[in-house]
NULUMLUM-180096 format. One line per 3 residues: number of its first residue (from 1); their letters; for each residue y, z, x of N, C-alpha, C, CB. Coordinates in pm, whole numbers, always signed. Glycine has a CB too. Layout:
NUM	a	Y,Z,X,Y,Z,X,Y,Z,X,Y,Z,X ~ ... .
***
This chain:
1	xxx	+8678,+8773,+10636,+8539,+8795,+10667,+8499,+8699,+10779,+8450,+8775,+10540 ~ +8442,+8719,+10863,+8412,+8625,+11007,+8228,+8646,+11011,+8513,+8715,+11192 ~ +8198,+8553,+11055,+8033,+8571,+11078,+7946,+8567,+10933,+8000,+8735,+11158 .
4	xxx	+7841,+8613,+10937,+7745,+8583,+10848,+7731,+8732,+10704,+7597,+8558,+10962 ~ +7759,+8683,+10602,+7803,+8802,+10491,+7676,+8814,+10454,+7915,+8772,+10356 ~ +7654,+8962,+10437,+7543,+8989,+10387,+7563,+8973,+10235,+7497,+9118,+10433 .
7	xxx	+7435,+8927,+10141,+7489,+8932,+10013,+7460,+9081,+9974,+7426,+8819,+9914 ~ +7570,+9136,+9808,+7593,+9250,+9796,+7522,+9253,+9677,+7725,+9292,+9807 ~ +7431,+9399,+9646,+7355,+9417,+9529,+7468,+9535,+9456,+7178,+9472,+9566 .
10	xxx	+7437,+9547,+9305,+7514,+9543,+9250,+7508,+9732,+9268,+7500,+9446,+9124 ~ +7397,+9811,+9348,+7452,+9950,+9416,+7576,+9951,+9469,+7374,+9995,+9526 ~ +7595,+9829,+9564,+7764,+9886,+9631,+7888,+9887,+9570,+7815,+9810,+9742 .
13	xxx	+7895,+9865,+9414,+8016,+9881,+9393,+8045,+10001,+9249,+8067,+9727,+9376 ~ +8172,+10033,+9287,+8225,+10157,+9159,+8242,+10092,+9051,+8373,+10241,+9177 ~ +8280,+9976,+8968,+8362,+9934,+8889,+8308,+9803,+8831,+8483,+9928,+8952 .
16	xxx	+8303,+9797,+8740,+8264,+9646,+8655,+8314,+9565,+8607,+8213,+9638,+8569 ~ +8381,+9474,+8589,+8488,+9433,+8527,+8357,+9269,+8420,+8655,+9385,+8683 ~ +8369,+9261,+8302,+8235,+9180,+8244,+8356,+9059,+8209,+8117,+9268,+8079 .
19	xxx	+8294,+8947,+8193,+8335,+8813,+8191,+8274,+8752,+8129,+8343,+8756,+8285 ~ +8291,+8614,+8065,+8194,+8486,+8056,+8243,+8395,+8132,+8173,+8422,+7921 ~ +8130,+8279,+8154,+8240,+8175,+8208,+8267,+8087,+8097,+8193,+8084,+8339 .
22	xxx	+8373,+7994,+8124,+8433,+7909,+7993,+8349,+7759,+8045,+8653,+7897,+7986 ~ +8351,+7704,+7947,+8301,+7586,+7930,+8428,+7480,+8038,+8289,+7557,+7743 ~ +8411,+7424,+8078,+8540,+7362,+8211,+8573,+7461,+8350,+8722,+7354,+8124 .
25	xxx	+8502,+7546,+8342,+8493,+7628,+8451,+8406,+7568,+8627,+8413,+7753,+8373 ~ +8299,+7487,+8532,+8220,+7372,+8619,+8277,+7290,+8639,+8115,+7312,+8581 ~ +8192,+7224,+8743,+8246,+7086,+8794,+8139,+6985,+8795,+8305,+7094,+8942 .
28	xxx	+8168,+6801,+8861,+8061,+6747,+8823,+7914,+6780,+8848,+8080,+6649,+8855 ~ +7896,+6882,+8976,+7765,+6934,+9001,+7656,+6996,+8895,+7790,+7026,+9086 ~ +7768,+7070,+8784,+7744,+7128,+8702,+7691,+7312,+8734,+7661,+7032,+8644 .
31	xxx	+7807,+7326,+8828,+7773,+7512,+8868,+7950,+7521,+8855,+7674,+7574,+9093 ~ +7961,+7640,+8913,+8126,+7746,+8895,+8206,+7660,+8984,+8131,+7948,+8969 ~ +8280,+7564,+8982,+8337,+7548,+9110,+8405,+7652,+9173,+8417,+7453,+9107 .
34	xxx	+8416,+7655,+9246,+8447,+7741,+9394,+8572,+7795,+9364,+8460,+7647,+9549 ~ +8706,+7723,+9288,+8806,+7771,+9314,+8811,+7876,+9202,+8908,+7674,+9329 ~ +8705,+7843,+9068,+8737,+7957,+8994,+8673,+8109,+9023,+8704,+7917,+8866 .
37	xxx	+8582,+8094,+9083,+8546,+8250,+9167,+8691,+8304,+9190,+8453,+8233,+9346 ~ +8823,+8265,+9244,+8952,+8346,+9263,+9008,+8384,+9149,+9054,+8279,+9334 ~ +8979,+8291,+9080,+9045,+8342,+8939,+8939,+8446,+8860,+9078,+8197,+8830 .
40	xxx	+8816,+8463,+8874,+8743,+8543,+8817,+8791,+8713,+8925,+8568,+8466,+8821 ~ +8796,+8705,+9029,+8816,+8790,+9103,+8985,+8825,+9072,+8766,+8742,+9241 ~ +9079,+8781,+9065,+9218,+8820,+9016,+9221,+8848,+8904,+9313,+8737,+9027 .
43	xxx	+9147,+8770,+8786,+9148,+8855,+8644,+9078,+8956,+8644,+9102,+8791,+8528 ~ +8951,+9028,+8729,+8915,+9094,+8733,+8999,+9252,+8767,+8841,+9037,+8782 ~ +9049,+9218,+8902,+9139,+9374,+8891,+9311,+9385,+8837,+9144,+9441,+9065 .
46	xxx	+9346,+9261,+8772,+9435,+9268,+8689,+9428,+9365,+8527,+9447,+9132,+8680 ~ +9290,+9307,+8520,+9226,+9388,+8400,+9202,+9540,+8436,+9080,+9322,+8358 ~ +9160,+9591,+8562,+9161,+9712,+8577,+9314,+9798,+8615,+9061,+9721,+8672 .
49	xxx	+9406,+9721,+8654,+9532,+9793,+8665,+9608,+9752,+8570,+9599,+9783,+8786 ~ +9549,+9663,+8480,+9660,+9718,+8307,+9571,+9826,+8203,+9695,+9532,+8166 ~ +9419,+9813,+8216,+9373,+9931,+8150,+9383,+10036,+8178,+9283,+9938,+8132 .
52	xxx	+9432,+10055,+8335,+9436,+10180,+8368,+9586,+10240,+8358,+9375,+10189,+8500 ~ +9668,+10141,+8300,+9829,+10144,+8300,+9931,+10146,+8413,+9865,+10250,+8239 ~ +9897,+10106,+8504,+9941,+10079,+8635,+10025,+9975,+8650,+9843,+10058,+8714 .
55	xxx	+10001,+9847,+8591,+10065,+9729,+8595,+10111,+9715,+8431,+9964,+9608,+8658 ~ +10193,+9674,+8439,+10300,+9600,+8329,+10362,+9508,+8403,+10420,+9694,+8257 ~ +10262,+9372,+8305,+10249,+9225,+8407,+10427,+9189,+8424,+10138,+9052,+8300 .
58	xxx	+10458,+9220,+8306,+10623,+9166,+8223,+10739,+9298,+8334,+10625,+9225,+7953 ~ +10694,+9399,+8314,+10804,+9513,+8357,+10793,+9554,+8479,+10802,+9636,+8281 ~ +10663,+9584,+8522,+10645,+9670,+8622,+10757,+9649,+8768,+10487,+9649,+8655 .
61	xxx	+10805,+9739,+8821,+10925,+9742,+8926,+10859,+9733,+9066,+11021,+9886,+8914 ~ +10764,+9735,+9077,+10644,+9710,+9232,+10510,+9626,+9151,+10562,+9920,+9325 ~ +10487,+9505,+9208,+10362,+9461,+9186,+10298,+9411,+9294,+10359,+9377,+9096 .
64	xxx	+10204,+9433,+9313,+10070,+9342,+9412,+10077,+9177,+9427,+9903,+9363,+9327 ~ +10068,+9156,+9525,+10089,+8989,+9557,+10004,+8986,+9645,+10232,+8922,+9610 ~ +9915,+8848,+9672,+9792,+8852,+9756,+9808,+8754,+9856,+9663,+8827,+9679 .
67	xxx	+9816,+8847,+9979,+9842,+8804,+10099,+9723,+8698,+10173,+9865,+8931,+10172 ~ +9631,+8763,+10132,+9474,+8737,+10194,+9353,+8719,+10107,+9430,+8857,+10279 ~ +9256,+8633,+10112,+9143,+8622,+10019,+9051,+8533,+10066,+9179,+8583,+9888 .
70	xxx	+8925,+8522,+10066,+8806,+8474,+10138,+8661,+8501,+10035,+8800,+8565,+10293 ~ +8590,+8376,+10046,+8510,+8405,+9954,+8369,+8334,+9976,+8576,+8375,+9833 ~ +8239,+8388,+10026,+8104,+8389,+10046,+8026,+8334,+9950,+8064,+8504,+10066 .
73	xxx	+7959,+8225,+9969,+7875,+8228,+9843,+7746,+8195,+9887,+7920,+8130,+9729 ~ +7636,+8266,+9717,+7489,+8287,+9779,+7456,+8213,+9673,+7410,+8441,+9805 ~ +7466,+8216,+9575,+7410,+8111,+9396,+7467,+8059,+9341,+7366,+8157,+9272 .
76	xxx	+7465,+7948,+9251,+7533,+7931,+9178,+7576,+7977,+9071,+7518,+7872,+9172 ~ +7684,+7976,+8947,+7685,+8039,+8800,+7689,+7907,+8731,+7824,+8150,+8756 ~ +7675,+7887,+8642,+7701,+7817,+8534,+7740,+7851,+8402,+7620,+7763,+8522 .
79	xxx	+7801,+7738,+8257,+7802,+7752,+8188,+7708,+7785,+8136,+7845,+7704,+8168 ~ +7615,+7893,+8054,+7715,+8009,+7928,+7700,+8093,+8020,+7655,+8072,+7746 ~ +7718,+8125,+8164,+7658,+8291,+8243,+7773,+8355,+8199,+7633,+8313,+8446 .
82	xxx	+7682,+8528,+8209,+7802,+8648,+8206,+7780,+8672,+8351,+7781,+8803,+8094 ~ +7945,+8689,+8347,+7978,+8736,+8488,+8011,+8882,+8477,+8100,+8655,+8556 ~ +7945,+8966,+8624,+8012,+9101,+8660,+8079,+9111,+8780,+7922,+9205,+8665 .
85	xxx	+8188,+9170,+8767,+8279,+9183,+8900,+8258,+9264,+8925,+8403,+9177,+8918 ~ +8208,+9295,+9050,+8214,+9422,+9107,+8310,+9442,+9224,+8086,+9455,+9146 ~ +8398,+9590,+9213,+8473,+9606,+9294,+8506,+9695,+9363,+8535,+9582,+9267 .
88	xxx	+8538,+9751,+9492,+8567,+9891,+9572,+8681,+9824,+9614,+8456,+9960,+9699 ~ +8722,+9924,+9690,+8854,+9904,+9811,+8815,+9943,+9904,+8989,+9971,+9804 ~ +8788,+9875,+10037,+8703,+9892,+10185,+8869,+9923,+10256,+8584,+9706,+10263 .
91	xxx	+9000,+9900,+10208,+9106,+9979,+10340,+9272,+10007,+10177,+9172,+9782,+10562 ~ +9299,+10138,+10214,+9401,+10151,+10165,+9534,+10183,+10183,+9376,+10189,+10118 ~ +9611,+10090,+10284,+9684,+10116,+10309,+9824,+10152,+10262,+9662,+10071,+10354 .
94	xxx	+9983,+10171,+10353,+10070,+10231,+10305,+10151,+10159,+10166,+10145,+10256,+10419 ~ +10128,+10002,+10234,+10192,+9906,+10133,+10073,+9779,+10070,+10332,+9827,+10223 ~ +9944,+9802,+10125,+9836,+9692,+10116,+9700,+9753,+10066,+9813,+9620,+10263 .
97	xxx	+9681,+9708,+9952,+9486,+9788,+9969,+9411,+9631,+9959,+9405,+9936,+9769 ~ +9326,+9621,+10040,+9215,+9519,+10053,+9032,+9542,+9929,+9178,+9542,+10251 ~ +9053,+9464,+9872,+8961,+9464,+9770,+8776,+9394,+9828,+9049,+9362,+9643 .
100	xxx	+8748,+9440,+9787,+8569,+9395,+9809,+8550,+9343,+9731,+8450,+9482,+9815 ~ +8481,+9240,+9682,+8439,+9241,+9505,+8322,+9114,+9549,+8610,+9177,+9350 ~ +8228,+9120,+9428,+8119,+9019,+9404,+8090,+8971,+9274,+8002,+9066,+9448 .
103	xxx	+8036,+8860,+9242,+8026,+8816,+9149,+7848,+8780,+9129,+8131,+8714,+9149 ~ +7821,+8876,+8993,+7673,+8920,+8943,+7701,+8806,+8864,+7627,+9083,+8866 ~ +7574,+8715,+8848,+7556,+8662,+8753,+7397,+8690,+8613,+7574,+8545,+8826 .
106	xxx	+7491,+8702,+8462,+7387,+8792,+8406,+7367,+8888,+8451,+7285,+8756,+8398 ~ +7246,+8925,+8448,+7153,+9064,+8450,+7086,+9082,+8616,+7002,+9045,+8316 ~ +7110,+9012,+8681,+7059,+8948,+8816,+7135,+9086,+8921,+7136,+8747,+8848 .
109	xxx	+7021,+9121,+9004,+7075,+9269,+9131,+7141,+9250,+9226,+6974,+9346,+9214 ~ +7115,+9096,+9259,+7222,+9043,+9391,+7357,+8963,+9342,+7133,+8921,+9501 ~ +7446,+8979,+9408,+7532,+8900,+9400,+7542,+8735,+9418,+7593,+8954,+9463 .
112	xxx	+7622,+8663,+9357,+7622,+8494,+9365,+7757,+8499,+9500,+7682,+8389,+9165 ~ +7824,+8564,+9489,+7908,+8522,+9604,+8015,+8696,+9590,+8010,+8325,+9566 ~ +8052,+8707,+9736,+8128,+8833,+9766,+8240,+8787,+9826,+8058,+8937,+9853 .
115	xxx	+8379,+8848,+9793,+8523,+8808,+9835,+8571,+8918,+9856,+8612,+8732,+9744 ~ +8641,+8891,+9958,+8763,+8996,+9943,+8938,+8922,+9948,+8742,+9114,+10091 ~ +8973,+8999,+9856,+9144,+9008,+9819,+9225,+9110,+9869,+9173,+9025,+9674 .
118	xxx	+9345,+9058,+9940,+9463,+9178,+10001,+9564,+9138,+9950,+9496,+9197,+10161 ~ +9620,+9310,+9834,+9721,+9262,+9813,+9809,+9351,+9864,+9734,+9227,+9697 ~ +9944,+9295,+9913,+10094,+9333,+9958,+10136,+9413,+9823,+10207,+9182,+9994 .
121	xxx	+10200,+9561,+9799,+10288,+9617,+9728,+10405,+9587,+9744,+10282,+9721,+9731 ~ +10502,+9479,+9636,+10676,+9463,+9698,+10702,+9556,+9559,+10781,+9254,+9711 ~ +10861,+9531,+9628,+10969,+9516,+9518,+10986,+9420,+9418,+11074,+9508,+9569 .
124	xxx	+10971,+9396,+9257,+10944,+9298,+9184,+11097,+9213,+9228,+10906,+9346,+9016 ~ +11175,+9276,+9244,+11308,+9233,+9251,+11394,+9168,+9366,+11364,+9329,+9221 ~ +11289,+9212,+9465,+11382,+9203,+9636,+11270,+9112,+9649,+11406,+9367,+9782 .
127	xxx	+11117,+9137,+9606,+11029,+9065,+9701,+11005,+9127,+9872,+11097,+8916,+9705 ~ +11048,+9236,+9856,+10972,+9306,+9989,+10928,+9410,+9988,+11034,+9323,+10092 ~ +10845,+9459,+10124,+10696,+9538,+10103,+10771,+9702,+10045,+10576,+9554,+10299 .
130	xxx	+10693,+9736,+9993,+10719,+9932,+9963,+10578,+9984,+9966,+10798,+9991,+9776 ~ +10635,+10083,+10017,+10485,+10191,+9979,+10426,+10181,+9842,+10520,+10365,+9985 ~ +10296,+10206,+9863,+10249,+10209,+9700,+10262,+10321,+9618,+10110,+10185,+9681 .
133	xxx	+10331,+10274,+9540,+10352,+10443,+9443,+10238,+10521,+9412,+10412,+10429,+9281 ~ +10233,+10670,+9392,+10190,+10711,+9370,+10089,+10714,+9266,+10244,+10745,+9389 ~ +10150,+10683,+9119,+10039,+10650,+9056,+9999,+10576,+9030,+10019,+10674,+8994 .
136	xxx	+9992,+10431,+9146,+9908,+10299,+9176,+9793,+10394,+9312,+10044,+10126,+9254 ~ +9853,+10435,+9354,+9732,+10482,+9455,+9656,+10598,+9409,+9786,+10524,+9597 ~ +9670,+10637,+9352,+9582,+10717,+9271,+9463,+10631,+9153,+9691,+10814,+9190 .
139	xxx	+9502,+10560,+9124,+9432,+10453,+9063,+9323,+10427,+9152,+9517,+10330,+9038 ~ +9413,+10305,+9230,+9340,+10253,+9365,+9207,+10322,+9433,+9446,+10261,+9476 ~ +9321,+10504,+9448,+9143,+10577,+9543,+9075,+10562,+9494,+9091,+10716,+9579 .
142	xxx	+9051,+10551,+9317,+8928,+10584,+9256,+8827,+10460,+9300,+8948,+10601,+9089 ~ +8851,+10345,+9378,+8783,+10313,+9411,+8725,+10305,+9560,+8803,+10251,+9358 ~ +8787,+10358,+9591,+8758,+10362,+9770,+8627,+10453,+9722,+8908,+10460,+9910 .
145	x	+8529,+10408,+9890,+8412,+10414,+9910,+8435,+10591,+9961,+8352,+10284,+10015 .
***
């Protein structure tokens, strides 16, 4: 993301993924520190490509690895907030889909901060790129805009 991010209301996205935050999630400021927004955003569509049966964290023979990730922030969260992930896919490519996502805090219409994640499709085994299978990208469209 380069330049100035608009913040995202919770219209632009397909998908929800609900959270809490954990108690040690803060820092001495007493808001989300920064680095766990990545981890709220990676458990987030981890959770959508094992509910959707796509990933098998243990088996699966192609998995997603994240090349790229960047992350905007507009509010803070704190301990006890519920978090919502919201997520699309803004590019889907042959071996890469790039993720959108924001983080709602509570019941609140704007977003606290918007990221995006790119992940690489390999070989679990070789560690290099492949097309994305079929029924990972079929998954995937369901979120493209």
């Amino acid at each position: 993301m380069s330049g100035k991010v608009a913040r995202p209301s919770r219209e632009a996205f397909r998908r929800f993924c609900q959270m809490p935050t954990r108690w040690g999630d803060h820092d001495s400021y007493g808001h989300v520190n920064n680095v766990v927004y990545y981890s709220y955003c990676e458990s987030a569509i981890t959770a959508f490509l094992v509910e959707q049966g796509t990933l098998d964290i243990a088996g699966s023979p192609v998995i997603g690895l994240i090349v790229n990730s960047g992350c905007s922030y507009f509010a803070p969260m704190g301990f006890p907030d519920r978090i919502s992930v919201g997520m699309t896919i803004s590019r889907l490519g042959n071996s890469s889909a790039r993720y959108e996502l924001a983080l709602f805090r509570n019941d609140e219409p704007q977003a606290c901060a918007a990221a995006h994640v790119v992940y690489v499709y390999v070989d679990r085994a070789s560690n290099t790129p492949v097309p994305i299978p079929a029924t990972i990208r079929a998954v995937l469209a369901t979120l493209t805009g």
